[in-house]
PDBQT receptor file of N, H, CA, C and O in Angstrom, charges set to zero:
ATOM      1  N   UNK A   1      22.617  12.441  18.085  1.00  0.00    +0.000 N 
ATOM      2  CA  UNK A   1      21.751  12.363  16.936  1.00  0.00    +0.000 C 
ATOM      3  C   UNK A   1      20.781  11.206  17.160  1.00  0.00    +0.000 C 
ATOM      4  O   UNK A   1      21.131  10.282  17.894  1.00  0.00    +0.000 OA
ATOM      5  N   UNK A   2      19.275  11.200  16.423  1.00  0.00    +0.000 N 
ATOM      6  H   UNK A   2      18.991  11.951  15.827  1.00  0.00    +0.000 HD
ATOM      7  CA  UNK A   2      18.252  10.703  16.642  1.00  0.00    +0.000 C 
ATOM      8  C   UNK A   2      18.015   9.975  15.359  1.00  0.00    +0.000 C 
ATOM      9  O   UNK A   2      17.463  10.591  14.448  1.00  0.00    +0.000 OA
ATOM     10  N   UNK A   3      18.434   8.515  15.158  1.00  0.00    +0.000 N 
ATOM     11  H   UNK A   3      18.883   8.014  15.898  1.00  0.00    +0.000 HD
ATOM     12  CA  UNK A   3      18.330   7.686  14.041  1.00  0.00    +0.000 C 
ATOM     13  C   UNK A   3      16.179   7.138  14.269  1.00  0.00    +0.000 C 
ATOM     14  O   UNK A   3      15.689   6.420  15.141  1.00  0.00    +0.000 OA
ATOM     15  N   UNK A   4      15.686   7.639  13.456  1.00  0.00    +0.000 N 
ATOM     16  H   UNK A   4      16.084   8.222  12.748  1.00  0.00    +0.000 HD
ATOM     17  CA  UNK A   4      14.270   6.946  13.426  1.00  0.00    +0.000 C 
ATOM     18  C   UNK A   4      14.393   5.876  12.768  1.00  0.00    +0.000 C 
ATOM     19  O   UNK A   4      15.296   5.731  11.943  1.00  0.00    +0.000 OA
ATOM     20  N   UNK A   5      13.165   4.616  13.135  1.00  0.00    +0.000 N 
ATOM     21  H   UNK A   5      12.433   4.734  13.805  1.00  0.00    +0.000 HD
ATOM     22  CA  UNK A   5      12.970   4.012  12.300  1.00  0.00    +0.000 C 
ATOM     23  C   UNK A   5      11.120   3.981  12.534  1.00  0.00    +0.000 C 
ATOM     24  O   UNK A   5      10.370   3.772  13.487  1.00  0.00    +0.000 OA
ATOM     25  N   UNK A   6      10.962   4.306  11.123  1.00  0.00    +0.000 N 
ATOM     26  H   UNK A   6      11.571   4.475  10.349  1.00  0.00    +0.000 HD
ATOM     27  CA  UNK A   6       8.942   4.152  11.138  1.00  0.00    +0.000 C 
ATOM     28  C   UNK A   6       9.192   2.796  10.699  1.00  0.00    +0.000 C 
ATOM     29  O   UNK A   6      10.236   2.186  10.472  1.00  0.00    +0.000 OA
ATOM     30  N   UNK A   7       7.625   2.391  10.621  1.00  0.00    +0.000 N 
ATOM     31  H   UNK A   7       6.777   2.887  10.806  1.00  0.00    +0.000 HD
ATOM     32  CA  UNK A   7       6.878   1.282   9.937  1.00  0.00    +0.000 C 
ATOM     33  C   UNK A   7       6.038   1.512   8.847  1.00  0.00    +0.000 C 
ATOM     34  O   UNK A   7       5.214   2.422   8.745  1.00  0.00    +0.000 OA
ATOM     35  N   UNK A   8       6.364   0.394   7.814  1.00  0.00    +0.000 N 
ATOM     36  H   UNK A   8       7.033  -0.345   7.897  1.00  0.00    +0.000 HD
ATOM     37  CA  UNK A   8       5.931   0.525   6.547  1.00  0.00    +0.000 C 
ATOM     38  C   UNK A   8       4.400   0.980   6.660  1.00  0.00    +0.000 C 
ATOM     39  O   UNK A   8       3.582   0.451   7.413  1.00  0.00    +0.000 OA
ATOM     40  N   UNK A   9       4.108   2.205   5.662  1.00  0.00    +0.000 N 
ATOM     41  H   UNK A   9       4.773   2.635   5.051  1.00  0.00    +0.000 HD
ATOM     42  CA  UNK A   9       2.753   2.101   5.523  1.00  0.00    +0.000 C 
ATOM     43  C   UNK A   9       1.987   1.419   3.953  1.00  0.00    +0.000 C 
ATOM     44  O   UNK A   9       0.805   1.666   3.714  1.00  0.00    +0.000 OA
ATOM     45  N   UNK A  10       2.527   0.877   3.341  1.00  0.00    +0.000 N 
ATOM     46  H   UNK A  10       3.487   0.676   3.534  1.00  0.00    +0.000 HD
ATOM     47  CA  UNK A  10       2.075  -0.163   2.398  1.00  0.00    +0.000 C 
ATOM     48  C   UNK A  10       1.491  -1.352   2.782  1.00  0.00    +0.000 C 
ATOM     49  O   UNK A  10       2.261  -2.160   3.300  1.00  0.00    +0.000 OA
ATOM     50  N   UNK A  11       0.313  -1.681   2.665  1.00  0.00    +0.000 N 
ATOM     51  H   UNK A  11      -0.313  -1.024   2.245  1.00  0.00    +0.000 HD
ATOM     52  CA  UNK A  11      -0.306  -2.722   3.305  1.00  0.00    +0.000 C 
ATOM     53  C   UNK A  11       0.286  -4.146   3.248  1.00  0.00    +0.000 C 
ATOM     54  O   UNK A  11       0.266  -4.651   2.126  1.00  0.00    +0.000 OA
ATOM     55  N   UNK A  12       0.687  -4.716   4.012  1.00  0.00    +0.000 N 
ATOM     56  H   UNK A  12       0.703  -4.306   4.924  1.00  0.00    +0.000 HD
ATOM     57  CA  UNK A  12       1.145  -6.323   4.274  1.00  0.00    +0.000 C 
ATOM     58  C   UNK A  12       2.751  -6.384   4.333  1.00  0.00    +0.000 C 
ATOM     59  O   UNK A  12       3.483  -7.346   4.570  1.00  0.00    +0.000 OA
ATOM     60  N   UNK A  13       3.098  -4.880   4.004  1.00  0.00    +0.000 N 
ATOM     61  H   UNK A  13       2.504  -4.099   3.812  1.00  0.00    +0.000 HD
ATOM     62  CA  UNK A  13       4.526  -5.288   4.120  1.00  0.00    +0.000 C 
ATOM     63  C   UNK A  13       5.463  -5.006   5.564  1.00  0.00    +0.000 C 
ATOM     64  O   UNK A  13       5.153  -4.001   6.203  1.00  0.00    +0.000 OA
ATOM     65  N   UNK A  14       6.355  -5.683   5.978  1.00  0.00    +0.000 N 
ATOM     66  H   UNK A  14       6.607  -6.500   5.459  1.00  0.00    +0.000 HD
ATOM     67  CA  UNK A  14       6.517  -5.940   7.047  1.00  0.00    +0.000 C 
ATOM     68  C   UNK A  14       8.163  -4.956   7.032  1.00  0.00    +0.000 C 
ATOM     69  O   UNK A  14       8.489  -4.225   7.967  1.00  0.00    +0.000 OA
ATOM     70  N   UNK A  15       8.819  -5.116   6.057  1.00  0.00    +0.000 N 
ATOM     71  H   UNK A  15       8.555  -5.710   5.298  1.00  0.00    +0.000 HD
ATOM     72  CA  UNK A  15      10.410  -4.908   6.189  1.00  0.00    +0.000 C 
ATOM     73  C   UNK A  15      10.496  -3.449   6.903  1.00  0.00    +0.000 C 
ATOM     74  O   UNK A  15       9.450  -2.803   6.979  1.00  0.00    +0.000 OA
ATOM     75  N   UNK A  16      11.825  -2.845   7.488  1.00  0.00    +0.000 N 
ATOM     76  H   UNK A  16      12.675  -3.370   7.427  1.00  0.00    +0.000 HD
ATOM     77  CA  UNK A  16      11.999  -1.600   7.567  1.00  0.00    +0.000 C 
ATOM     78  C   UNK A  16      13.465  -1.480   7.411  1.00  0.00    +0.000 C 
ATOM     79  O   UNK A  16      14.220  -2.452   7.371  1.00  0.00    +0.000 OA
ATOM     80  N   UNK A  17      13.835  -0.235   7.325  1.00  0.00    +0.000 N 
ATOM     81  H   UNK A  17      13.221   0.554   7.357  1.00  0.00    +0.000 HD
ATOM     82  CA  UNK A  17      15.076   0.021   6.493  1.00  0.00    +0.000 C 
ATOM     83  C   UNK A  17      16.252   0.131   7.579  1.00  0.00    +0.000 C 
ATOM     84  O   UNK A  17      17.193   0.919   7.476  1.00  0.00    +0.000 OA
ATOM     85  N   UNK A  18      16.017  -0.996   8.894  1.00  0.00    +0.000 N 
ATOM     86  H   UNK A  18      15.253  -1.636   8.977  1.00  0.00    +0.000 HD
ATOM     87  CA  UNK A  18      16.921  -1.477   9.914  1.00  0.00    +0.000 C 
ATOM     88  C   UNK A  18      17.439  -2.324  10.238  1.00  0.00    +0.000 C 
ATOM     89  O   UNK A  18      16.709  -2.766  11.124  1.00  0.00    +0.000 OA
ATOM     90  N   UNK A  19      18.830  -3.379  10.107  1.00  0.00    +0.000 N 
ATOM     91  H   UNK A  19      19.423  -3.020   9.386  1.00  0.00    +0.000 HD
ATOM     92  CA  UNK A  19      18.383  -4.707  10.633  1.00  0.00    +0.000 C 
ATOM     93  C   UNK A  19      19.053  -4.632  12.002  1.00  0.00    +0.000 C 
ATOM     94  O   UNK A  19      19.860  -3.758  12.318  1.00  0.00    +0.000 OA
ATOM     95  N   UNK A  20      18.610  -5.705  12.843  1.00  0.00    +0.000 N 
ATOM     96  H   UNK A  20      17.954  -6.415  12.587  1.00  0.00    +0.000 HD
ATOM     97  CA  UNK A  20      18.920  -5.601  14.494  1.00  0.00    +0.000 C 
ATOM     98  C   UNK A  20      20.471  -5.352  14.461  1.00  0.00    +0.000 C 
ATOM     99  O   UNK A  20      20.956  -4.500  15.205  1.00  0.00    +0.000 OA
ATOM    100  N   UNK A  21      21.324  -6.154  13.529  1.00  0.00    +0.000 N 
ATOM    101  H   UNK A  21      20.930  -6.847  12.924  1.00  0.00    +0.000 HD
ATOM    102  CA  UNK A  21      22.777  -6.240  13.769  1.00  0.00    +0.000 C 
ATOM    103  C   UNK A  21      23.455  -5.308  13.393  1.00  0.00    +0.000 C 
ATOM    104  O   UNK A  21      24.669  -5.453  13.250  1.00  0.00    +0.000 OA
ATOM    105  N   UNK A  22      22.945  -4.341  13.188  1.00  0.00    +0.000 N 
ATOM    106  H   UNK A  22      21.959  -4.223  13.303  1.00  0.00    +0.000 HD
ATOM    107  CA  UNK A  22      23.206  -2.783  12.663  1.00  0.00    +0.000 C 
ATOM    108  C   UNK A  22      23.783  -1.883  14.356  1.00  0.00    +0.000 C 
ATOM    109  O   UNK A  22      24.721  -1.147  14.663  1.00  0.00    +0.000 OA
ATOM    110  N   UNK A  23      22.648  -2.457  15.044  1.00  0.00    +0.000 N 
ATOM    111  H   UNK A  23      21.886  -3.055  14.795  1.00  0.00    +0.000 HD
ATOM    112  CA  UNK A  23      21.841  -1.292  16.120  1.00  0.00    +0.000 C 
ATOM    113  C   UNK A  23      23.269  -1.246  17.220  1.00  0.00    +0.000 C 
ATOM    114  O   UNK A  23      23.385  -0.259  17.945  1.00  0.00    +0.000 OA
ATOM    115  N   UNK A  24      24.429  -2.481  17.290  1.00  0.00    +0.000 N 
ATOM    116  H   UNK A  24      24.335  -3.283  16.701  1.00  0.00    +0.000 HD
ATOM    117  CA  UNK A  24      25.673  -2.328  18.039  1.00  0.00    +0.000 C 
ATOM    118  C   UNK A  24      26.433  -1.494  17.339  1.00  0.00    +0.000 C 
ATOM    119  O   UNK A  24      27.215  -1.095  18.202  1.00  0.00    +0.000 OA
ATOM    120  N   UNK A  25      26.747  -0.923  16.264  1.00  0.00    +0.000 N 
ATOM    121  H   UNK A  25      26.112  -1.248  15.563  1.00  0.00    +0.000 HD
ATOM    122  CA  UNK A  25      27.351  -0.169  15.354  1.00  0.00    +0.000 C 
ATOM    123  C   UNK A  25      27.036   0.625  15.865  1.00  0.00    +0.000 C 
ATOM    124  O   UNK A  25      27.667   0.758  16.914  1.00  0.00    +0.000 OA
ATOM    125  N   UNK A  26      26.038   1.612  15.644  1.00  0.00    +0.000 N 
ATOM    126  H   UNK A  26      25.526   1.503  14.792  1.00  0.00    +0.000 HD
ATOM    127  CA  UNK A  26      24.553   2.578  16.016  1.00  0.00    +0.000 C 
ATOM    128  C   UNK A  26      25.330   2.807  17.157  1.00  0.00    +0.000 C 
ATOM    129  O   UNK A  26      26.488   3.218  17.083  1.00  0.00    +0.000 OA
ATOM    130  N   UNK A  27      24.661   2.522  18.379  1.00  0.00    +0.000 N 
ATOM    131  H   UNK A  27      23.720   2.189  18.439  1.00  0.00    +0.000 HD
ATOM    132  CA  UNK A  27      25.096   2.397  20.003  1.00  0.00    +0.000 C 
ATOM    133  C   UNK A  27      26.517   2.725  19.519  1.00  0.00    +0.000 C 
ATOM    134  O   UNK A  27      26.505   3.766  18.863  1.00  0.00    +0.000 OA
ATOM    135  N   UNK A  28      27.868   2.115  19.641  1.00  0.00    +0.000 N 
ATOM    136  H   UNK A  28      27.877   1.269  20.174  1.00  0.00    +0.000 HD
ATOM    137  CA  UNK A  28      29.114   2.467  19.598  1.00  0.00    +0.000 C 
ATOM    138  C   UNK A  28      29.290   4.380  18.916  1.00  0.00    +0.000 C 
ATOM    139  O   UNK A  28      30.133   5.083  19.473  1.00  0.00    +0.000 OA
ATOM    140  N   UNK A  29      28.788   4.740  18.233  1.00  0.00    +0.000 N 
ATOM    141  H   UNK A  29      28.103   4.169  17.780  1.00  0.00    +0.000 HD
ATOM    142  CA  UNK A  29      28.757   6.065  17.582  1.00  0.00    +0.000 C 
ATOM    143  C   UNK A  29      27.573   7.022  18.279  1.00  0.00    +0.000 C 
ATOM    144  O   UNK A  29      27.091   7.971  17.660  1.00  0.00    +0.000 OA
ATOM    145  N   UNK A  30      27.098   6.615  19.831  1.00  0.00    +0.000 N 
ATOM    146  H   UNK A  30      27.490   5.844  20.334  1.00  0.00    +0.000 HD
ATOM    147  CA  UNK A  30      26.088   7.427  20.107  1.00  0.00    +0.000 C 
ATOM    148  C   UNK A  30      25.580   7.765  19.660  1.00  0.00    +0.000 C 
ATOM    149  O   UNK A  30      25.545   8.995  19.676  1.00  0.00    +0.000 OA
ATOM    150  N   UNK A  31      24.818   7.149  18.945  1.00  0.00    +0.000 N 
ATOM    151  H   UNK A  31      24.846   6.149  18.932  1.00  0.00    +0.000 HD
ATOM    152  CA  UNK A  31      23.386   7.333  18.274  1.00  0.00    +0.000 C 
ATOM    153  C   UNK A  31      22.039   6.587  18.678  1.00  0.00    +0.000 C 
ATOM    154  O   UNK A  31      21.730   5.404  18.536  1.00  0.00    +0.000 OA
ATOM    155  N   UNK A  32      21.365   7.607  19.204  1.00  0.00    +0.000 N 
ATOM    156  H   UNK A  32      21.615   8.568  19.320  1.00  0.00    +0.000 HD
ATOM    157  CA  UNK A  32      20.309   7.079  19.923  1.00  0.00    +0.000 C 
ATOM    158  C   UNK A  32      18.934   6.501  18.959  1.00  0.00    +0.000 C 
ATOM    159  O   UNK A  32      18.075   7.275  18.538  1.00  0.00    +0.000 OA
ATOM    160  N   UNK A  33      18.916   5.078  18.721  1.00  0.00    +0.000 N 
ATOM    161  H   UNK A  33      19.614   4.449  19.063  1.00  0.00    +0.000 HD
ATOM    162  CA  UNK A  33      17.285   4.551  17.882  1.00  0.00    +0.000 C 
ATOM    163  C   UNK A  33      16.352   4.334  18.426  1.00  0.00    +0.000 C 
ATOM    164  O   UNK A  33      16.229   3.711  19.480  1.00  0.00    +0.000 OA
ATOM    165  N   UNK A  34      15.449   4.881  17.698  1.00  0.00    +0.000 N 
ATOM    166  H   UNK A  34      15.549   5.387  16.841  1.00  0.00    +0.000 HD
ATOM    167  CA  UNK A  34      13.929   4.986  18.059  1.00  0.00    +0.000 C 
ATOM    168  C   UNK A  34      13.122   4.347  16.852  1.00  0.00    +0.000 C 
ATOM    169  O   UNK A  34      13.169   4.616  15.652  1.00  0.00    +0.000 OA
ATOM    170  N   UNK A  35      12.249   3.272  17.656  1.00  0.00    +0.000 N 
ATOM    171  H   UNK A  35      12.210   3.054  18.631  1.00  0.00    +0.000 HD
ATOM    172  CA  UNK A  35      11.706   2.441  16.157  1.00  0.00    +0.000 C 
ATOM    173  C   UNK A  35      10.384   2.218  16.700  1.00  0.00    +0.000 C 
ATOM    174  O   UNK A  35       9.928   1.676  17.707  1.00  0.00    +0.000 OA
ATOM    175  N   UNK A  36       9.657   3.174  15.099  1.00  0.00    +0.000 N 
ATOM    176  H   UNK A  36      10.028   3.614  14.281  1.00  0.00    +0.000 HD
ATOM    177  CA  UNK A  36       7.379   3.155  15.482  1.00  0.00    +0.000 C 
ATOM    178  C   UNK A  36       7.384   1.571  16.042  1.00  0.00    +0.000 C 
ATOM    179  O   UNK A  36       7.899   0.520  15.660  1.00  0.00    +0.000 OA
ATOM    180  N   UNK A  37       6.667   1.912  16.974  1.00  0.00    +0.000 N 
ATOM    181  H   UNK A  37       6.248   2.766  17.284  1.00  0.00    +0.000 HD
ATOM    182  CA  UNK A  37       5.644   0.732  17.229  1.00  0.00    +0.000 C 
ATOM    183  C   UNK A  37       4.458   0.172  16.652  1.00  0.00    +0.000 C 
ATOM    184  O   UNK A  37       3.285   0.542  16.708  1.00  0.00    +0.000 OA
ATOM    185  N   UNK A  38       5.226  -1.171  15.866  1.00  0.00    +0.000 N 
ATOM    186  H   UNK A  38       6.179  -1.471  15.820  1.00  0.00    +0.000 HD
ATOM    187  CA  UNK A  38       4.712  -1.881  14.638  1.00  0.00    +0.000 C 
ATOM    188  C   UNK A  38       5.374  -2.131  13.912  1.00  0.00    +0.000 C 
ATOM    189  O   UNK A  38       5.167  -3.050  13.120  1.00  0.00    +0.000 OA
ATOM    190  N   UNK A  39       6.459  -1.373  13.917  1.00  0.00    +0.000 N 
ATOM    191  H   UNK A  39       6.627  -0.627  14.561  1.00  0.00    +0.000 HD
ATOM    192  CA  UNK A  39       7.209  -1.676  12.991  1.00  0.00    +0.000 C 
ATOM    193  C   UNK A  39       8.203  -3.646  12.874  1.00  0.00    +0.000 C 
ATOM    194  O   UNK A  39       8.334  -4.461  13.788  1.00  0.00    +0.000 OA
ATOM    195  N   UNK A  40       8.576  -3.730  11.737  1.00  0.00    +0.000 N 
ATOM    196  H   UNK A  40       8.470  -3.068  10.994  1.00  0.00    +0.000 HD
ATOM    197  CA  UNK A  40       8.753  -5.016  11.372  1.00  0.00    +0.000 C 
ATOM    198  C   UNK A  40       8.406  -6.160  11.871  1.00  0.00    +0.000 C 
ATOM    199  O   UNK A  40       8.719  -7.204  11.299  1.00  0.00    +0.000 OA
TER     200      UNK A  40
């Protein structure tokens, strides 16, 4: 499975609905992330 992560399109805001210390969880359950470029 293919976890996305986009980037906000609301102007100035930076957050996205990922945080890095998530992404070893993620990895352990083969789940492959893909995050827009720009994002946070």
């Amino acid at each position: 499975m293919i976890v996305g992560v986009p980037r906000e399109t609301f102007p100035g805001e930076r957050r996205v609905a990922l945080v890095p210390g998530v992404l070893p969880a993620l990895a352990k359950a083969s789940l492959e992330v893909l995050v827009e470029t720009g994002a946070g």
